[in-house]
DOKERO-400048 format. One line per 5 residues: their letters; for each residue x negated, z, y of N, C-alpha, C. Coordinates in nm, 3 decimals, m for minus. Atoms other than C-alpha are relative to their C-alpha. Layout:
N
A	X:Z:Y:X:Z:Y:X:Z:Y ~ ...;
***
This chain:
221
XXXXX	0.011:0.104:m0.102:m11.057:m5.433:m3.958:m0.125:0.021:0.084 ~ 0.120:m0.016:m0.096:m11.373:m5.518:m3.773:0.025:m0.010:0.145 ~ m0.083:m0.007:m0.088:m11.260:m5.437:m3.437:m0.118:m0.035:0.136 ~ 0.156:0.070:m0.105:m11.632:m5.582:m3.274:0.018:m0.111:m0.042 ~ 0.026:0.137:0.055:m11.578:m5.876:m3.412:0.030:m0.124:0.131;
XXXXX	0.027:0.062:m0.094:m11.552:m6.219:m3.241:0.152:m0.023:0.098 ~ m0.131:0.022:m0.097:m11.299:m6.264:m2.955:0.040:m0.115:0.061 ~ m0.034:0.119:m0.046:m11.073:m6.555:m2.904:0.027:m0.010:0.168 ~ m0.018:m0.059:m0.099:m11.020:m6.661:m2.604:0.090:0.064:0.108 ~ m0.143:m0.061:m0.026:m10.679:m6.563:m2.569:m0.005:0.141:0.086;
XXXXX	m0.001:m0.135:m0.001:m10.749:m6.211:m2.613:m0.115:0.075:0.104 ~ 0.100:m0.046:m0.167:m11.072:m6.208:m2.333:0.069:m0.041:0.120 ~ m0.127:0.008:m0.142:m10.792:m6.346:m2.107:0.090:0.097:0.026 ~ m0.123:m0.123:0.037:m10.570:m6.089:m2.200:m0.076:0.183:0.120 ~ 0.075:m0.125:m0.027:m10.865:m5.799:m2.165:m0.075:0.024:0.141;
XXXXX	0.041:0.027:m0.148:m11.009:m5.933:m1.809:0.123:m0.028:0.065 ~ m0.106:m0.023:m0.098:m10.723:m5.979:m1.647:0.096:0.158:m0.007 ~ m0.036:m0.151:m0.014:m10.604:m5.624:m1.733:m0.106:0.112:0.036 ~ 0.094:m0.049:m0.098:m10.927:m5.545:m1.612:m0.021:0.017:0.132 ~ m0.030:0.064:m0.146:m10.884:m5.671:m1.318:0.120:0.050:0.039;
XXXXX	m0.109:m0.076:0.008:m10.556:m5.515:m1.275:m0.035:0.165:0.044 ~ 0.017:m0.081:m0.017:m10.723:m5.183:m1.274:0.041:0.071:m0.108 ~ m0.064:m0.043:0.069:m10.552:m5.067:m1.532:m0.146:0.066:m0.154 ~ 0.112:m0.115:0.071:m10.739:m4.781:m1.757:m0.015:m0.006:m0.167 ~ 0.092:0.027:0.125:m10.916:m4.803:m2.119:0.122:0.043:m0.137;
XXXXX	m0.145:m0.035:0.083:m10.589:m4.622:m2.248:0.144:m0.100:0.031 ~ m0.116:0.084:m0.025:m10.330:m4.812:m2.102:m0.040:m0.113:m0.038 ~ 0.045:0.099:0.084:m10.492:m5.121:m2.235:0.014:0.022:m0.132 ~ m0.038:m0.060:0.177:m10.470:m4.989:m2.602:0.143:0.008:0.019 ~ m0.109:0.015:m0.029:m10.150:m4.899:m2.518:0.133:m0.118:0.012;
XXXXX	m0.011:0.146:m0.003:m10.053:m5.285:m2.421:0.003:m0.002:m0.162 ~ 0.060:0.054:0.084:m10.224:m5.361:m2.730:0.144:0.044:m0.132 ~ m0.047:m0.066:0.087:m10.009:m5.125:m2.941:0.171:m0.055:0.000 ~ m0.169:0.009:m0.060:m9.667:m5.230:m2.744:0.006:m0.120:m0.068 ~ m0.087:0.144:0.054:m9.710:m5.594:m2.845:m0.008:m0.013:m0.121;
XXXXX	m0.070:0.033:0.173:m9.748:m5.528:m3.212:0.107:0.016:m0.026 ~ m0.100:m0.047:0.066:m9.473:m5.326:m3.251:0.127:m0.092:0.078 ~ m0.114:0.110:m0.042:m9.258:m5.614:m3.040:m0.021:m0.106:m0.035 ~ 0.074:0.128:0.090:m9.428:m5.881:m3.255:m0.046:m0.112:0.099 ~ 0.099:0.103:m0.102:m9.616:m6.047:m2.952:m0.114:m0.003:m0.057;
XXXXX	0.182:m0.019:m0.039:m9.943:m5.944:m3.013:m0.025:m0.115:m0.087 ~ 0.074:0.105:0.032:m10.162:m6.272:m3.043:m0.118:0.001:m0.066 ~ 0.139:m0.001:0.064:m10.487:m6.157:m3.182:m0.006:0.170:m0.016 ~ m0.039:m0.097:0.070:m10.567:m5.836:m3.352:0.028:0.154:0.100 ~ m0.037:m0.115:0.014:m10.449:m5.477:m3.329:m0.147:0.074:0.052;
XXXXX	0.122:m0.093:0.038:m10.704:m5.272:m3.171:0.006:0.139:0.042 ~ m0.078:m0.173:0.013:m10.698:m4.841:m3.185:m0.128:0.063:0.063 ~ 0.099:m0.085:m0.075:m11.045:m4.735:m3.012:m0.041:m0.111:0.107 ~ 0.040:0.068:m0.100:m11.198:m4.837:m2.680:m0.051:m0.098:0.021 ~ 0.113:0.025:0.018:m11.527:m4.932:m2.789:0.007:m0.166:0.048;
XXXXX	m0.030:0.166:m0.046:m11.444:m5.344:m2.714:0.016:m0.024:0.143 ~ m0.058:0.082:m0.130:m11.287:m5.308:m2.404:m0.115:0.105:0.114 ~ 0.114:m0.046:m0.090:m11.567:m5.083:m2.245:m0.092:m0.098:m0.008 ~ 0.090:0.134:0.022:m11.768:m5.379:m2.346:m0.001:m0.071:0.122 ~ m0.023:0.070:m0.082:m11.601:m5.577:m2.170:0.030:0.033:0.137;
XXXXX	m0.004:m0.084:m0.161:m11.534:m5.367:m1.860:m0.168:m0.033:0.077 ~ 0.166:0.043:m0.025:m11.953:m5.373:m1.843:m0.011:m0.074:0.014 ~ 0.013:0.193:m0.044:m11.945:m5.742:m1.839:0.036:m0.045:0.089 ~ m0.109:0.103:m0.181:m11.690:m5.812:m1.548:m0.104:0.119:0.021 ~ 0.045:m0.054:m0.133:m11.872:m5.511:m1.368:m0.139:m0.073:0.033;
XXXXX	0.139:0.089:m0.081:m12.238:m5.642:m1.366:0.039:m0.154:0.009 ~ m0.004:0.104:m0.074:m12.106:m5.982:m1.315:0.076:0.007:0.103 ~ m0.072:m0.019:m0.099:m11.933:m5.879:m1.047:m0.043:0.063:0.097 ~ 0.121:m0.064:m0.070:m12.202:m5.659:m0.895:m0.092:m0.116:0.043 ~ 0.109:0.176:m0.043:m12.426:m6.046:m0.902:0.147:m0.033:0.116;
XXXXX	m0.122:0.100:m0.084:m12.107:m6.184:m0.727:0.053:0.094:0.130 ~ m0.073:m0.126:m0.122:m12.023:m5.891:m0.464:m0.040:m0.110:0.110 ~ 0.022:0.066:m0.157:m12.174:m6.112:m0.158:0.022:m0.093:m0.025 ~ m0.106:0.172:0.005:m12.034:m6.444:m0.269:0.161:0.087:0.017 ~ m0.173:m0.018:m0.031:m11.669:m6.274:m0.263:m0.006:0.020:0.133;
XXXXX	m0.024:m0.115:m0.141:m11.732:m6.045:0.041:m0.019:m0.169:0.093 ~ m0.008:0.103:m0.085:m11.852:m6.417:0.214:0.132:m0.040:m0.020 ~ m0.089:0.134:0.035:m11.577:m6.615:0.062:0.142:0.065:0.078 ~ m0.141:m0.041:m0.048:m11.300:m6.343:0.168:0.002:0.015:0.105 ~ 0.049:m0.059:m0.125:m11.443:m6.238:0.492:0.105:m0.135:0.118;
XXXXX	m0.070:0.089:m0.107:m11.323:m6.561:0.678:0.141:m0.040:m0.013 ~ m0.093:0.027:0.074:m10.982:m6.608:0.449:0.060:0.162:0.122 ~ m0.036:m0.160:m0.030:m10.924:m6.169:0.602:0.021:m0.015:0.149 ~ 0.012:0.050:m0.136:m11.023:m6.346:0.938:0.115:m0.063:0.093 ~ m0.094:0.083:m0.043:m10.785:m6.617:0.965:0.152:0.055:m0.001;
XXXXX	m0.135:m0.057:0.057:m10.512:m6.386:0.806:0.032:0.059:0.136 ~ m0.011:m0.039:m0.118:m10.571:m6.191:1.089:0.059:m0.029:0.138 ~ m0.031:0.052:m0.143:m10.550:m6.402:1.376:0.165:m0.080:m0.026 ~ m0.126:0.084:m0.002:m10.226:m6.577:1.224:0.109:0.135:0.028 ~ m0.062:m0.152:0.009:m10.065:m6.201:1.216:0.010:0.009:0.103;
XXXXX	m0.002:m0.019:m0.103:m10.177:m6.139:1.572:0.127:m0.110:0.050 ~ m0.083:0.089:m0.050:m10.016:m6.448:1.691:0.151:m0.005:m0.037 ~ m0.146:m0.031:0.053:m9.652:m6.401:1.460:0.037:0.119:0.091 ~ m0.035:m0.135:m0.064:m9.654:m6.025:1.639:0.024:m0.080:0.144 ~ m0.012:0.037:m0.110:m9.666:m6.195:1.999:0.108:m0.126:0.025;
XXXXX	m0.135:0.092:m0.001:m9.445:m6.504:1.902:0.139:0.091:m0.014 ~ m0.104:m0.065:0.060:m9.220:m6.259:1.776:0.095:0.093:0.143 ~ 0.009:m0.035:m0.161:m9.280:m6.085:2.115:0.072:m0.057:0.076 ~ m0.078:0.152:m0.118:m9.172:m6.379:2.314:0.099:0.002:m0.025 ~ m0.138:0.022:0.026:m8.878:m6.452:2.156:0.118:0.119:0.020;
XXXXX	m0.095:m0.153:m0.061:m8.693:m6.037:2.219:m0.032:m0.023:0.104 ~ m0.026:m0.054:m0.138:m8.789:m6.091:2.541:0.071:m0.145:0.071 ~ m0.091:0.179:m0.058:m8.588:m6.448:2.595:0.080:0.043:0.106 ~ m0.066:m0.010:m0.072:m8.330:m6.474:2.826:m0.049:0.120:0.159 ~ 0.069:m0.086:m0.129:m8.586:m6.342:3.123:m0.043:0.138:m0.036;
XXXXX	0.034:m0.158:0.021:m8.655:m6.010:2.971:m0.117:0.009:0.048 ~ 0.143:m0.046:m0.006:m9.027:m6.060:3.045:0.009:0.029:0.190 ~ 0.059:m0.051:m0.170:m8.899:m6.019:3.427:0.078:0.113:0.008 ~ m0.138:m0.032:m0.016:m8.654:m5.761:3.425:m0.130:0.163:0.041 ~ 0.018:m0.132:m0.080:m8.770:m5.417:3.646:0.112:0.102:m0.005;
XXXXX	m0.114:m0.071:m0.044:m8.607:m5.097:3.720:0.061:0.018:0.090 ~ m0.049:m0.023:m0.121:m8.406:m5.063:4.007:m0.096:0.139:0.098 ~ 0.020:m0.136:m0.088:m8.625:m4.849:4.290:0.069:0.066:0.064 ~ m0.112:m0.137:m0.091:m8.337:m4.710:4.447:0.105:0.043:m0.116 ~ m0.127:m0.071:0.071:m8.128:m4.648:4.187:m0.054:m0.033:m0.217;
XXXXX	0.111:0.016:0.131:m8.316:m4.589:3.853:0.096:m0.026:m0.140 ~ m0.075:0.026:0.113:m8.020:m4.634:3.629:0.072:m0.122:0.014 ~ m0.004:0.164:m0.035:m7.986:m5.001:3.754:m0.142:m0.080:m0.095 ~ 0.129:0.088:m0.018:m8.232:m5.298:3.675:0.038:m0.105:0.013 ~ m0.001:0.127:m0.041:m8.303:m5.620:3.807:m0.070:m0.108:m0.064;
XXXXX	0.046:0.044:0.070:m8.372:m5.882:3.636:0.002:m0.148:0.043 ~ 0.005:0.081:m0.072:m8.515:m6.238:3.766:0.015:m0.142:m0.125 ~ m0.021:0.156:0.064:m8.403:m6.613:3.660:m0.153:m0.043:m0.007 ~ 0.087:0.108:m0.047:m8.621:m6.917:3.631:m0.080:0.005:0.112 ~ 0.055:0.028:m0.109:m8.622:m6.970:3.966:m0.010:0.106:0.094;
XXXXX	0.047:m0.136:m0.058:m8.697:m6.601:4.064:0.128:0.114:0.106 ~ m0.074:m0.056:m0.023:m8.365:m6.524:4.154:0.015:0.134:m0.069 ~ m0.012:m0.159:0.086:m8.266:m6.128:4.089:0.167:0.030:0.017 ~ m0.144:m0.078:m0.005:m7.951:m5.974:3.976:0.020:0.124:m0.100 ~ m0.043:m0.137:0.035:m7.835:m5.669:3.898:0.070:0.022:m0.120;
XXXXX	m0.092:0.007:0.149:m7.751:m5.534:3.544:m0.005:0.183:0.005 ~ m0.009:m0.190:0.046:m7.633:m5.161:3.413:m0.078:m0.004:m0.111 ~ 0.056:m0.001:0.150:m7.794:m5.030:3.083:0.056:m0.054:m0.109 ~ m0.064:0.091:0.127:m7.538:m5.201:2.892:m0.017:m0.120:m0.005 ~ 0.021:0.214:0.005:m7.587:m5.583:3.006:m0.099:0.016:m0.065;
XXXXX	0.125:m0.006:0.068:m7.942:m5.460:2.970:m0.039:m0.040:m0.141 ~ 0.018:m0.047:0.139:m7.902:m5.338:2.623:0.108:m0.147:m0.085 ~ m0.098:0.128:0.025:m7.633:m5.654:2.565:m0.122:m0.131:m0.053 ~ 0.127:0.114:m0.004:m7.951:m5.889:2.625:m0.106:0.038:m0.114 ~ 0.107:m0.074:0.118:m8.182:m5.727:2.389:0.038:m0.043:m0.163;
XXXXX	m0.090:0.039:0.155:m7.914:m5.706:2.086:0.030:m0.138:0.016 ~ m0.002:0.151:m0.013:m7.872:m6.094:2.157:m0.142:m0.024:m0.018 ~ 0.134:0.007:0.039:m8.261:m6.120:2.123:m0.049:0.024:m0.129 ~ 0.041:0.018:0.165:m8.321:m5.942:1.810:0.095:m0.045:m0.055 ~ m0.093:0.064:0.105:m8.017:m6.097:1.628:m0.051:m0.131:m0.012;
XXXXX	0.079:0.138:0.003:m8.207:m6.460:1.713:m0.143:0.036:m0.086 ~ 0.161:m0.049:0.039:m8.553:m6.257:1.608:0.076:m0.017:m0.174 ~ m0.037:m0.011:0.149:m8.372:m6.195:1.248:0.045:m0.132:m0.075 ~ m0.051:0.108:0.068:m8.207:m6.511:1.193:m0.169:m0.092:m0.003 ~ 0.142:0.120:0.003:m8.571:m6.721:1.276:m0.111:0.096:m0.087;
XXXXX	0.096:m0.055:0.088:m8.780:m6.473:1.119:m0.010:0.091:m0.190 ~ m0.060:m0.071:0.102:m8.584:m6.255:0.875:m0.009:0.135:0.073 ~ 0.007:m0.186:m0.017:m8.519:m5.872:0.900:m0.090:0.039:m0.087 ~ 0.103:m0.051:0.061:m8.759:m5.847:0.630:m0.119:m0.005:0.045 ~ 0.102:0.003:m0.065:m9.040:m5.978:0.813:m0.056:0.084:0.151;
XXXXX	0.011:m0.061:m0.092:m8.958:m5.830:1.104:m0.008:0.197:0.023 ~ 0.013:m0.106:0.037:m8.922:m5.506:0.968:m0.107:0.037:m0.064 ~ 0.114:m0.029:0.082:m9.218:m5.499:0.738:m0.089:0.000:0.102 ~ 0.080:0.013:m0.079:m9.454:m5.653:0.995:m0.014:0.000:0.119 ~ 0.022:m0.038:m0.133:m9.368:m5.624:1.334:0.052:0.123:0.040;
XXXXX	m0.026:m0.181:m0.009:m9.173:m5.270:1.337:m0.111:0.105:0.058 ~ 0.157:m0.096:0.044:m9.516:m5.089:1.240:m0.066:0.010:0.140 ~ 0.083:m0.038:m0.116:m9.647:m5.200:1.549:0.055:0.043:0.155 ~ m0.053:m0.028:m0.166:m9.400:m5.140:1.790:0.049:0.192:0.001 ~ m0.004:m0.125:0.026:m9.334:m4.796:1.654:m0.084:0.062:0.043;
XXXXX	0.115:m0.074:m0.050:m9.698:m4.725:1.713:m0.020:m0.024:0.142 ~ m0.012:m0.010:m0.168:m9.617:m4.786:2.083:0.086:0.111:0.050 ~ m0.092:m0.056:m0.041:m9.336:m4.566:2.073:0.022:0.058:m0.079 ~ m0.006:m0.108:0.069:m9.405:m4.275:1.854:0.128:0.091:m0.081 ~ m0.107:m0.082:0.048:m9.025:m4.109:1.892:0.058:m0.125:m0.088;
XXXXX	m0.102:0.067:0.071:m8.883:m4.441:1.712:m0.006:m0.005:m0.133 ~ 0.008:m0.055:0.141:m9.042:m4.327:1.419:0.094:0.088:m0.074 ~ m0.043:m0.122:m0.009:m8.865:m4.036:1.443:0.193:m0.063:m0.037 ~ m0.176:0.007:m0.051:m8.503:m4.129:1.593:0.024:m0.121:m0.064 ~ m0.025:0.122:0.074:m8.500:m4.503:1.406:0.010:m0.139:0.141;
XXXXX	m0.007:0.054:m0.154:m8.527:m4.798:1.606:0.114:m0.056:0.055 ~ m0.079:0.066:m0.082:m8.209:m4.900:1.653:0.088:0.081:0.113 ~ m0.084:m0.064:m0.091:m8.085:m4.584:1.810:m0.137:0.033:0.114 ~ 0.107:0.001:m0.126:m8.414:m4.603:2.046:0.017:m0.162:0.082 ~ 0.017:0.111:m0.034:m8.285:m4.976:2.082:0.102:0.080:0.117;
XXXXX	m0.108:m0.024:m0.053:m7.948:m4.831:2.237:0.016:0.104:0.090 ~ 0.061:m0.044:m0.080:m8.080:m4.534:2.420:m0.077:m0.018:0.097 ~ 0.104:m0.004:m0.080:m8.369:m4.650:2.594:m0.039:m0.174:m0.025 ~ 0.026:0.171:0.063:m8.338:m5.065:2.589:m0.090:m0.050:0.113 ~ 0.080:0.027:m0.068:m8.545:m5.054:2.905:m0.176:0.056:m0.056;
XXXXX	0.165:m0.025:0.072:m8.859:m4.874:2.787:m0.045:m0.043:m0.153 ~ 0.078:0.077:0.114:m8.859:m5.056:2.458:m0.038:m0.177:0.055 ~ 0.050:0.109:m0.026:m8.848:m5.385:2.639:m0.153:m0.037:0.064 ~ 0.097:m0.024:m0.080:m9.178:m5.236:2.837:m0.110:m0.034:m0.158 ~ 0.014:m0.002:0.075:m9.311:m5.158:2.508:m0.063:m0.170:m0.101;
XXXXX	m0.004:0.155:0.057:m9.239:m5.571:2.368:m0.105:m0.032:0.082 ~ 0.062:0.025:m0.058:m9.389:m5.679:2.644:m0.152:0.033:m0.004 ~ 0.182:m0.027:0.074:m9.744:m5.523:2.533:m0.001:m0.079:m0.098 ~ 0.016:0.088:0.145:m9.695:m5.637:2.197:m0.011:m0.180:0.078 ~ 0.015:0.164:0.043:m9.732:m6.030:2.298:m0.158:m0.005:0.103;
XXXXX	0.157:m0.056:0.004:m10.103:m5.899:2.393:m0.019:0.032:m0.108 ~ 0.087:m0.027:0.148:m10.322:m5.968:2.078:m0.056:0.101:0.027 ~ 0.092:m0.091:0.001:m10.556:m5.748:2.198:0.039:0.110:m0.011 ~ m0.098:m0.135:m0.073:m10.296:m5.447:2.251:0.051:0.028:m0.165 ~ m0.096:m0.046:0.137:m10.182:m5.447:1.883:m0.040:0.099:m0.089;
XXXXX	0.000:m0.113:0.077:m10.167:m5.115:1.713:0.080:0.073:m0.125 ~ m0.082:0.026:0.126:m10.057:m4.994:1.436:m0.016:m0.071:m0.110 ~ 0.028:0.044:0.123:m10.077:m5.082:1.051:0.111:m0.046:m0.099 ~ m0.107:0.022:0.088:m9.861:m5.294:0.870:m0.015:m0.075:m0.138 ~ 0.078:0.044:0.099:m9.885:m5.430:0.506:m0.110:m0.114:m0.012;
XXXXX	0.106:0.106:m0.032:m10.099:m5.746:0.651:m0.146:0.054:0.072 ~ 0.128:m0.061:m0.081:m10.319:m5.524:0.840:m0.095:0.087:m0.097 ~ 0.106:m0.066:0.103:m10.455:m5.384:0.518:m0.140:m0.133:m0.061 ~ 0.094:0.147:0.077:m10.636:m5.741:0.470:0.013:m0.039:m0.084 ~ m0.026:0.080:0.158:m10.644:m5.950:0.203:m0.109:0.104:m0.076;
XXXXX	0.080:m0.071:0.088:m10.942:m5.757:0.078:0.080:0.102:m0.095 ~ m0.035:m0.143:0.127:m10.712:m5.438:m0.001:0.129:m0.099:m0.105 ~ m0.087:0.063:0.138:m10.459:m5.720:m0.181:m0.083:m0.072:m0.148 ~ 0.082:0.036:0.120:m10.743:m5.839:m0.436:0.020:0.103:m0.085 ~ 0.030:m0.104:0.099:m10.746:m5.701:m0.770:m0.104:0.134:0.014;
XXXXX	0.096:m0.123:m0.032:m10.949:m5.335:m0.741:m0.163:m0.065:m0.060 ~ 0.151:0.052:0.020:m11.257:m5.512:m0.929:m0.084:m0.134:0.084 ~ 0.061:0.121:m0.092:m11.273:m5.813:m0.693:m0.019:0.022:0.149 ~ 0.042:m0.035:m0.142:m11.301:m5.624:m0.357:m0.134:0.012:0.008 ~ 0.155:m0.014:m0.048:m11.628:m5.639:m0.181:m0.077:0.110:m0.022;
XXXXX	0.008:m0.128:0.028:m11.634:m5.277:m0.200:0.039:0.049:m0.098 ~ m0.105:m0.039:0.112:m11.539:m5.200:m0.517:m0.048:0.183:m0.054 ~ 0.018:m0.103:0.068:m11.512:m4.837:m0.683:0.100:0.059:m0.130 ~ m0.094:0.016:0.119:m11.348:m4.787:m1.021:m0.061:0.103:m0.114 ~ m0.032:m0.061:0.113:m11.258:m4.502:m1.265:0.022:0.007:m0.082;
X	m0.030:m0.003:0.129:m11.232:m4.554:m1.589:0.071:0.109:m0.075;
***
């Protein structure tokens, strides 16, 4: 079998997109080998590299010409991702702190009190349990409008990195312990500027592109 021979284009769809993938010069053969012996394979059988280093060389220098057309094209796409992220973290914000949380102080005379003001700036007096009552009524609305998955994946990350031990202790027993200094905590978070912490959106779209289509690309064969 002439294994240079000409390539449909099935099989350069096949070999660039597992390029693109990242995926290594062996594990491609590999592929190759899996779908004969499960009677997929569409075009031929092949047992040495020599083709698909070919073609590796081809996506890289066209992809080396194309590095500052992506890096433009993603740059403002990484941008916008951004600012919609910021804004979900601070909506998300808003909403745990409903039912007045964004006024609620500690009691100065009596530090295991807090006061917490209406609408119309009225104050009344709560223990750590109403406190903590109001909160768990907050995130249970946060989960149903957002999900627990979202809220866990993407806003967690950053409130953790406000509050180091909830890494540690988990947050719901830092919710139930300490429901005043995490509400301090929220209250940063719905400040874009204040947001810390790394959560799978904060890696950019750049680090979700295939490894050969990042701006930066570096790749092992």
């Amino acid at each position: 079998m002439n294994e240079n021979g000409k390539l449909e284009r099935e099989e350069l769809s096949f070999l660039y997109k597992s390029i693109l993938e990242g995926r290594s010069d062996s594990d491609i053969l590999n592929e190759y080998a899996y779908l004969s012996d499960i009677g997929q394979l569409k075009f031929p059988l092949r047992t040495n590299d020599n083709l698909i280093k070919d073609r590796r060389m081809e996506m890289e220098i066209v992809l080396e010409v194309l590095k500052d057309s992506i890096k433009q094209a993603v740059q403002p796409l990484m941008v916008k991702q951004r600012e919609e992220h910021f804004a979900q973290v601070a909506e998300i914000s808003g909403a745990l702190l409903e039912n007045n949380l964004t006024k609620v102080r500690r009691d100065k005379l009596d530090g295991a009190r807090y006061i917490i003001y209406n609408g119309n700036n009225i104050p009344r007096n709560l223990n750590k349990w109403q406190l903590l009552d109001l909160l768990r009524k907050n995130i249970d609305n946060v989960y149903r409008r957002y999900t627990i998955d979202v809220f866990d994946q993407y806003y967690l990350p950053h409130l953790k990195a406000l509050m180091p031990e909830m890494e540690t202790q988990g947050f719901w027993p830092q919710v139930e312990t300490e429901p005043y200094e995490v509400i301090m905590k929220i209250q940063e978070l719905t400040k874009r500027e204040n947001l810390k912490g790394v959560c799978p959106l904060c890696d950019g779209l750049e680090n979700q592109l295939p490894p050969l289509l990042r701006p930066d690309y570096s790749y092992v064969a």
